[in-house]
N, C-alpha and C positions, 0 to 999 in steps of 0.2 A: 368646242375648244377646251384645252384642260387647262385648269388654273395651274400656275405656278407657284410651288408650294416652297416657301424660305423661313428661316428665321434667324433671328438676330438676340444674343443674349448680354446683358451689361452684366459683368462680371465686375466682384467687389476688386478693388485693389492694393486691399490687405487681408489679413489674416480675418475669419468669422469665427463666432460661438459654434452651439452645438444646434443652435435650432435659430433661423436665420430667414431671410425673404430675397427674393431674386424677380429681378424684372426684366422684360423683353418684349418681342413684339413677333408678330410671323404675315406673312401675306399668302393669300390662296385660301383663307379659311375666315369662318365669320361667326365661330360660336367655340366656345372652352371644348364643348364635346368632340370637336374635330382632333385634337392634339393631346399629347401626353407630355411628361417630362420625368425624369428620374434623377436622384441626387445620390449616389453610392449607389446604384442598383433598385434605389426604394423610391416606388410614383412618390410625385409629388404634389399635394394638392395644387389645382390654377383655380382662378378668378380673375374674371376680366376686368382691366384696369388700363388708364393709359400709360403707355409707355415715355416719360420723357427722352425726349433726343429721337423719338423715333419716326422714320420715313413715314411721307403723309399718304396714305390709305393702306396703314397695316394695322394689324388686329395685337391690340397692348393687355400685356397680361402678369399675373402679379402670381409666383411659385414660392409655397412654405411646404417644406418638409413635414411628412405626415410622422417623423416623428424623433428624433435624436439624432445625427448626423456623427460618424466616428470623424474622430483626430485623426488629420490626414490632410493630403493633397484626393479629392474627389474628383470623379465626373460626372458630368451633368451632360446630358442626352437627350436632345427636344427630337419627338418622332410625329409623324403627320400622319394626316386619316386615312393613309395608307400603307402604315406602320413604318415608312422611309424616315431615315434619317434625319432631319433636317440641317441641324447642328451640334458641335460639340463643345465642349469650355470645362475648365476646371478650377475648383474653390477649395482655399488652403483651409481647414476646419481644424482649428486650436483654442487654448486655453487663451480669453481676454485679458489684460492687465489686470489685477486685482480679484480676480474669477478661482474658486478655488477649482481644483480638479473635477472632472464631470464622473458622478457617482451613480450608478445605476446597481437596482436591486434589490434583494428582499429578504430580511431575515424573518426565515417558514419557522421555526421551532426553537426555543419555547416560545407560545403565545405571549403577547402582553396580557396579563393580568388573568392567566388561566392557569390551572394545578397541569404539572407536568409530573407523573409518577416513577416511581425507583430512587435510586440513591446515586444516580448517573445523571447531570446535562448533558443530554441532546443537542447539540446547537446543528442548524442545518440552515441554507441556503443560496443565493447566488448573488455574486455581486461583478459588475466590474467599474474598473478607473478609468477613467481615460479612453473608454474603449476596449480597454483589455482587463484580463483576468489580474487582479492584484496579483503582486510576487510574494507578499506575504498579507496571511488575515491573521490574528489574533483574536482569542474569544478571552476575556474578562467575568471571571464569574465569582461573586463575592461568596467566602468561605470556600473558593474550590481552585485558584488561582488562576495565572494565564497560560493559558494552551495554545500551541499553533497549529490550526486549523488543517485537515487534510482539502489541497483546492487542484483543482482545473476538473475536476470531476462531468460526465456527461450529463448535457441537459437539453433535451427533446425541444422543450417549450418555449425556452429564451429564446432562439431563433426566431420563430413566428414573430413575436412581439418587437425583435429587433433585427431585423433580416440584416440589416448594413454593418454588423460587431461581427467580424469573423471568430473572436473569446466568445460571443452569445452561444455557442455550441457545449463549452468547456467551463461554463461561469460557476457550477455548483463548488460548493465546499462544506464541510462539517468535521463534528470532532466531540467530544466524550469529555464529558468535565466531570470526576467522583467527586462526589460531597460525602463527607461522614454524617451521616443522617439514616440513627438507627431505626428500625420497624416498626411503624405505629407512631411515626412521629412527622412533624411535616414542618417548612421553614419556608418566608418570604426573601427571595432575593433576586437580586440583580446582574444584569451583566450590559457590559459594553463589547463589542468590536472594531477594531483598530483595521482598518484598509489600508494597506501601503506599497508603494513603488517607488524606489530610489530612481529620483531624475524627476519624479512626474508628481509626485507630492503626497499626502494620507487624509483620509477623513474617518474620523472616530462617531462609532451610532450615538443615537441620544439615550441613556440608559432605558433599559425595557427592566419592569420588577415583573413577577410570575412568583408560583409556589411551585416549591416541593415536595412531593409526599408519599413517604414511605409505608406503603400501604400495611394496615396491623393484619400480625402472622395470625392466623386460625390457630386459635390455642388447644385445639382438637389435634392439628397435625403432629405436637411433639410427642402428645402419650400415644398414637397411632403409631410413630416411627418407631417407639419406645415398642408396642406390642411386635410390632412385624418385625423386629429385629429380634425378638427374645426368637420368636417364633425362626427365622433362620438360624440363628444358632443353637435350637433344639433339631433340627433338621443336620447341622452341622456334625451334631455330637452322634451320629447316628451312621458317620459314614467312616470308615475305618479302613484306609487305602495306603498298602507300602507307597513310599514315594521315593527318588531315587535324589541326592542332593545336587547330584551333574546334570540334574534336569530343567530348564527354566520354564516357565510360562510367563507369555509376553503379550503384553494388553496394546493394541494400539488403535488409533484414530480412522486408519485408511491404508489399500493396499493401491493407492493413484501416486503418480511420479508427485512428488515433492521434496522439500528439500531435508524436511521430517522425517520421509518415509524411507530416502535414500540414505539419513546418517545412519537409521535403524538395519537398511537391507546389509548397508556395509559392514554394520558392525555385527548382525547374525550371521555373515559370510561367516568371517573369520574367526567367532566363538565355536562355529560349529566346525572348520577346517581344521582352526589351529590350536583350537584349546579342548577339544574333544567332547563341547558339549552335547547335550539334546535338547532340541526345542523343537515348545508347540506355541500356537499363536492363536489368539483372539479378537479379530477386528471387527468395527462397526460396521465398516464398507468396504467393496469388493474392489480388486483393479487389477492391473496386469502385474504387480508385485508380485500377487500370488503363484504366479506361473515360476517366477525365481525361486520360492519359498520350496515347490515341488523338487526342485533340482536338489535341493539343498535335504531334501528328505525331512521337511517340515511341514507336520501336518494343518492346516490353517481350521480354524471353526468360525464363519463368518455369521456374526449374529445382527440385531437390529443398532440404530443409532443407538445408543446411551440415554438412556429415558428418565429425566429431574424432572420432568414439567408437576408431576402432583408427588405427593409422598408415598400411595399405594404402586406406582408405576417406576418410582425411583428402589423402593425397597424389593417391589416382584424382580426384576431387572440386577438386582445386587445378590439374591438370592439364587436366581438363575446361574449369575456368573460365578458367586460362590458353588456351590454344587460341581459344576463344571472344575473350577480350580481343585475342587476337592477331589475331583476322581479322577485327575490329569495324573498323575501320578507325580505333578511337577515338584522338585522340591522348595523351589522360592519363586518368587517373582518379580520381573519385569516390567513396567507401565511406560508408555512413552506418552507426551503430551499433558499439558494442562487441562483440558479438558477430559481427559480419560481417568477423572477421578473414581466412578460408578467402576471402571476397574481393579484401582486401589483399594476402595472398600472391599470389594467381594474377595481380594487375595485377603486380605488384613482378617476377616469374618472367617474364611478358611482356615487360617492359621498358618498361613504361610509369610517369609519373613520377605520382605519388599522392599524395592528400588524403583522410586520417580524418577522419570526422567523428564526437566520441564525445558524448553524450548523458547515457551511465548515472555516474552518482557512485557507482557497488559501486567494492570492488577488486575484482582479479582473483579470487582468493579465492574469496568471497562471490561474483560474478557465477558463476564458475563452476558453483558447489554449487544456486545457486536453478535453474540453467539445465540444468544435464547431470547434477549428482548430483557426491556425496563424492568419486570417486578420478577423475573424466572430467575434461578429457582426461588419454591417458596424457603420460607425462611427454615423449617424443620430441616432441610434435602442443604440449606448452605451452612449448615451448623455442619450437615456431615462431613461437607468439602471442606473445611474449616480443621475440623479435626483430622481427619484421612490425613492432611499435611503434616498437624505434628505428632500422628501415629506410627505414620511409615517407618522404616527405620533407616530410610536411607532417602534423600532427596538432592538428587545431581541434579546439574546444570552444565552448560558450556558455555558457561561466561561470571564473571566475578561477580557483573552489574546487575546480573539477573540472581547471583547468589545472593545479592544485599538486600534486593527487593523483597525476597521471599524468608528472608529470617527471620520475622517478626511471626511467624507461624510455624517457626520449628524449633530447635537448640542448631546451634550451631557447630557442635559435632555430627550433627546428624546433615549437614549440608557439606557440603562437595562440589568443586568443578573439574569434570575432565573435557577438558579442550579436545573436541575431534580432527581429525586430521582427514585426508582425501587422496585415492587411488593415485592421483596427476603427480603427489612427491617425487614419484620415480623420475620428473623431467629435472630434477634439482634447482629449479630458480631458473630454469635460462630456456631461449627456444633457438635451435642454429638459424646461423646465419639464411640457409640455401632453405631448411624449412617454413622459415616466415617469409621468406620471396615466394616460394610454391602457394603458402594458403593466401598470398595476398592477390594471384594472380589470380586462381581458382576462385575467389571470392569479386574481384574485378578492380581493384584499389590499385591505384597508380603511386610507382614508388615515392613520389611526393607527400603522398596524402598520410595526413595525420589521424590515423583511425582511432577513435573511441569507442568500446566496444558495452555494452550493457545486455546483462544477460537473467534474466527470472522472467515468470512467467509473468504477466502482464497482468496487471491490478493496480486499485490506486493505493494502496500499501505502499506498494515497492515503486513510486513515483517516478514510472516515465512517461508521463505527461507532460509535469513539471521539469524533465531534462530536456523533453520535445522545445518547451518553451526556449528553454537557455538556448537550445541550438540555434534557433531563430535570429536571437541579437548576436550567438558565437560567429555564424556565417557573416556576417556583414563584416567585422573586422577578421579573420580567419576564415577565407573561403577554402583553405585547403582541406581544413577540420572535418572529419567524417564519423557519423556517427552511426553505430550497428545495435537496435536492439531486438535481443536472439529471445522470444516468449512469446509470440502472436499470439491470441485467438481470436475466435471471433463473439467475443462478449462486447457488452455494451463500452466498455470501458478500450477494449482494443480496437473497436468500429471508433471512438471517438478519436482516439490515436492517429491512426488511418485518416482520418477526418482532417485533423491537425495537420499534419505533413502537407498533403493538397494543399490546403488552402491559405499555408505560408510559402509555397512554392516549393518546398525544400525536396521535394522527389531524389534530386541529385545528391544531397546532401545527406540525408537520412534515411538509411534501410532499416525495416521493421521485419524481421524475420519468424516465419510462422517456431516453436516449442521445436528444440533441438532433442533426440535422446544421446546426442554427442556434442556439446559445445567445443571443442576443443579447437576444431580450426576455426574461428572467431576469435582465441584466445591467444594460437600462434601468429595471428594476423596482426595482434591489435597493438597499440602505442603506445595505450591509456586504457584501465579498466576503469569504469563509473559504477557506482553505489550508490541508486538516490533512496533508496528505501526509506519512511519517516518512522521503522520498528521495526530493530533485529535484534536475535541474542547473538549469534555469530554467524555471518553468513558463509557458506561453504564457495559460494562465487568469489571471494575475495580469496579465498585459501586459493582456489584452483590458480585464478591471475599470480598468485606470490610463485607459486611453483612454473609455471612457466614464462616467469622472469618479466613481466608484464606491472608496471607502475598503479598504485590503485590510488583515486578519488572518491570517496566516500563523505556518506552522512554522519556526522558527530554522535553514533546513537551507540549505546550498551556494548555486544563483545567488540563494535568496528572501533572503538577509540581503545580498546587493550589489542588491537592490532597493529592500528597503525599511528605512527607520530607526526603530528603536523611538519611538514616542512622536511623532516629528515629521513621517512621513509614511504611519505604518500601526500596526502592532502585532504583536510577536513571542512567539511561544510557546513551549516545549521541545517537542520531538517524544516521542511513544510516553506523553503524560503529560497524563490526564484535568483533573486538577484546574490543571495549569497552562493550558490550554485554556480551560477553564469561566471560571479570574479573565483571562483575555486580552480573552474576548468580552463578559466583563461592563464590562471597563473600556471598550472599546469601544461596548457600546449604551450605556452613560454618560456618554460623549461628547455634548456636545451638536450639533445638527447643524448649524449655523455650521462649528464647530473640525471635524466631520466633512469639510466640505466643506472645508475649508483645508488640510485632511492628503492628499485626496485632489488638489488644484490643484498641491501640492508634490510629489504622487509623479507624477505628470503632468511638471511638469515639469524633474524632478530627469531622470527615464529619454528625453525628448524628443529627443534626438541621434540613439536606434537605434530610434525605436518605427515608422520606415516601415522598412518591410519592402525598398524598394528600397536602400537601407543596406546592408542584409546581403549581398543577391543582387551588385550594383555590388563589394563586397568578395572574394566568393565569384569574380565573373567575373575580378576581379584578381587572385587570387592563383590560379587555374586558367592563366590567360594564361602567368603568370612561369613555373610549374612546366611546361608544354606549351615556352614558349620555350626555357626552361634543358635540356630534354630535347630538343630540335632539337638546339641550338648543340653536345650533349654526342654526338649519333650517334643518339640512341634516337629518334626520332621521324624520319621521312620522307616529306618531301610530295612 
């Protein structure tokens, strides 16, 4: 005869903590080993115990969570020795009276009381509140000030440890604190982090102190840089090449879609179209650019990455590219990117008269550390970078904010911003009426829905993560709110994306669209453009939304606040800060679409000046002209 297997759970009847005890009883079994229970999806430990209140001949049992229980309304899941159900019941898990918020996590770097090296904090780790991913972290670092944290970042690990936190996936965060702390010097200090969620409450760490230390330069590397420099410019003197002034050579990073590579393709279009010049090109890495570059009758030399890591490797590498520059017949040069200094230098070596072009809003610092690591370059190879900036004779920008950044290493005659513009001008600020019916159809949006469109490739730079996030609490009060973001891939960080969506439900709500090589019908679709970027100099996605009449949201960062004005031509947010985010875009789908459409006619035509792209290039070919003539009339150019 088969035993009749039941059970009976006493459910609290108010709110519990985060780690709590649950009692019951079950009949048809007579040992803990017969049964299981789960609390969120996570067993639970049992121990047998009697159950008060409970029918006389059942087996009484005492259930504690093996280990954190999230904030929420749970289920609880008693199954029998035959994996069947038995029963089900649900426990409300919140914050006790007087309980501060439940803090989970781990700040991985810097160590307590370990030398951390370079002249960059590090701060790295995973935290959540409540259950979920803070909406904002802040890192406090004495002598380097407050930063806000880049978060929701992916994290493999957390899950195991805490299977029932759907944020356990997304918990990572970190961020780059420069310290001025020169070579061969080293300092004790501190920092705290602030954890915060508007609604749910903040917990600040308990100061951790560590050292910093600026590891001392090998005083061998500056007379070594010193030899192998004379030595390039005796190899210099030796090469004797007409050069032609209509000619540029152009240094740059990469021939892979970016938003870098695409201001550079557009603006060699049209130098080469419309202003008659010639180019040749030099990049680190290879990509489908190149195949444009072909069309364009420009010849490409794809050489290795740009090589700082020691001073022999940095100076072979300057020398190489000098040579190269010298027998290009180029007569000035081009450099795109902050990082394509080892460019700069070898035109500068050649003698040729040069134009930066900088993009990135890090400092030195900071770019340094995300790009090469803590102590790289050595300190001989950043004296070069150092000077290369106030050698140049020309150091553009496209944005003001990133012009102020970078003065301190030039004169400021010798800086410049020219605002680029982008092909999409031609739609003049507006998308027809019957054209945004067609992409919204073809895309699947029902004319209700209020689409939000976000468009860059997927990284946690350009924070759509943290918009994933907003959407979540957007949906609950605005289910019509639809959100499009156009950049898939399948990196770690867009697998975590992916990740996200599932397992807030939002499938309906949010499409993640794999890397467009045409955004545009996402753009004629859309209601709202969103910017969560936490670092841009100008982003070319916000240009494209102005031109086809489309409203922007953006993060409060470098060129997007000399684009747009809070409240009268878009809307501005804090960067690295969920909940500022969430009230940005709420204020914006609240907007009604008249005043949508007025914000967007004004940011149209507030930007209208630089938005064709022949602006830029006509700039570009004038201010190559001067420096190519000034470099004639000086010697260094010969036709």
């Amino acid at each position: 005869m088969t035993s009749l297997h039941t059970a009976g759970i006493l459910t609290p009847d108010r709110p519990v903590g985060h780690l709590f005890e649950l009692r019951g009883w079950t009949t048809g079994i007579s040992r803990i080993g017969e049964m299981s229970l789960t609390i969120a999806d996570v067993e639970a430990n049992l121990f047998p115990e009697p159950c008060p209140g409970a029918p006389e001949g059942t087996f009484g049992w005492r259930a504690v969570p093996a280990t954190w229980v999230p904030a929420g309304t749970q289920d609880i899941v008693v199954t029998g020795p035959d994996e069947r159900v038995l029963n089900q019941a649900t426990v409300h898990v919140g914050t006790l009276p007087g309980e501060e918020p439940l803090w989970l996590g781990e700040l991985e770097a810097p160590k307590q009381g370990k030398v951390a090296e370079g002249h960059v904090v590090y701060v790295t780790g995973w935290a959540m509140l409540q259950g979920r991913a803070p909406s904002l972290i802040e890192v406090m670092v004495e002598g380097g000030g407050t930063v806000s944290a880049r978060t929701r970042l992916p994290r493999k690990d957390v899950p195991k440890e805490f299977p029932g936190f759907d944020d356990a996936a997304v918990s990572g965060f970190e961020a780059w604190v420069p310290v001025d702390l020169p070579y061969g010097e080293e300092r004790t200090l501190s920092l705290r982090v602030r954890y915060r969620t508007e609604g749910v409450g903040e917990v600040v760490s308990a100061k951790r102190t560590f050292t910093l230390r600026n590891p001392v330069s090998d005083p061998d590397d500056a007379e070594l840089a010193d030899e192998l420099a004379s030595d390039t410019a005796k190899a210099m003197a030796r090469v004797n090449i007409p050069t032609d002034p209509r000619h540029v050579l152009v240094f740059t990073h990469s021939l892979g879609v970016g938003g870098g590579q695409l201001w550079l393709q557009e603006l060699l279009s049209r130098m080469v179209t419309d202003h008659g010049w010639q180019v040749s090109l030099v990049s680190e890495t290879d990509g489908p650019l190149r195949a444009d570059c072909h069309e364009l009758g420009i010849p490409v030399h794809v050489t290795t990455h740009y090589r700082n890591q020691t001073v022999p490797a940095y100076e072979g590498h300057v020398a190489e590219l000098a040579r190269f520059a010298k027998c290009s017949g180029a007569g000035v040069a081009l450099v795109n990117t902050l990082g394509g200094f080892v460019g700069a230098d070898a035109a500068k070596r050649a003698g040729m008269p040069t134009a930066w072009v900088i993009h990135e809003s890090f400092s030195l610092p900071a770019f340094a550390y995300q790009n090469w690591g803590p102590v790289k370059p050595p300190a001989a190879v950043w004296q070069r970078w150092e000077s290369t900036l106030a050698e140049v004779d020309k150091l553009l920008f496209v944005a003001d904010a990133t012009r102020e950044m970078f003065l301190p290493y030039s004169k400021p005659e010798r800086c410049q911003t020219v605002r680029y513009g982008t092909p999409m001008h031609k739609f003049g600020g507006r998308t027809r009426s019957e054209t945004r019916r067609q992409a919204r159809n073809m895309l699947g949006y029902a004319p209700d829905d209020i689409v939000l469109v976000n468009i860059g490739i997927a990284e946690s730079r350009k924070g759509q993560a943290p918009l994933i996030s907003a959407m979540e609490r957007i949906h609950k009060v605005q289910p019509e709110a639809k959100l499009a973001v156009v950049g898939l891939h399948p990196s770690p960080y867009g697998l975590a994306m992916e990740e996200s969506v599932e397992r807030a439900g939002l499938e309906k709500s949010v499409s993640l669209v794999p890397i467009q090589p045409d955004p545009l019908r996402w753009l004629q679709a859309a209601d709202i453009f969103v910017n969560s970027s936490d670092i841009e100099s100008l982003p070319r996605s916000i240009l494209e939304a102005v031109c086809c009449g489309v409203p922007v949201a953006a993060t409060d960062v470098f060129g997007a606040r000399e684009m747009i004005v809070d409240g009268e031509t878009g809307w501005l947010f804090e960067t690295n800060d969920v909940d500022a985010l969430t009230a940005a875009l709420l204020r914006a789908l609240g907007t009604p679409a008249t005043r949508r459409r007025e914000m967007a006619k004004a940011a149209h035509e507030k930007l209208l000046p630089w938005l064709d792209p022949a602006g830029y290039a006509r700039e570009y070919s004038e201010i190559l002209t001067e420096l190519a003539r000034h470099g004639h009339q000086s010697g260094g150019v010969h036709v």
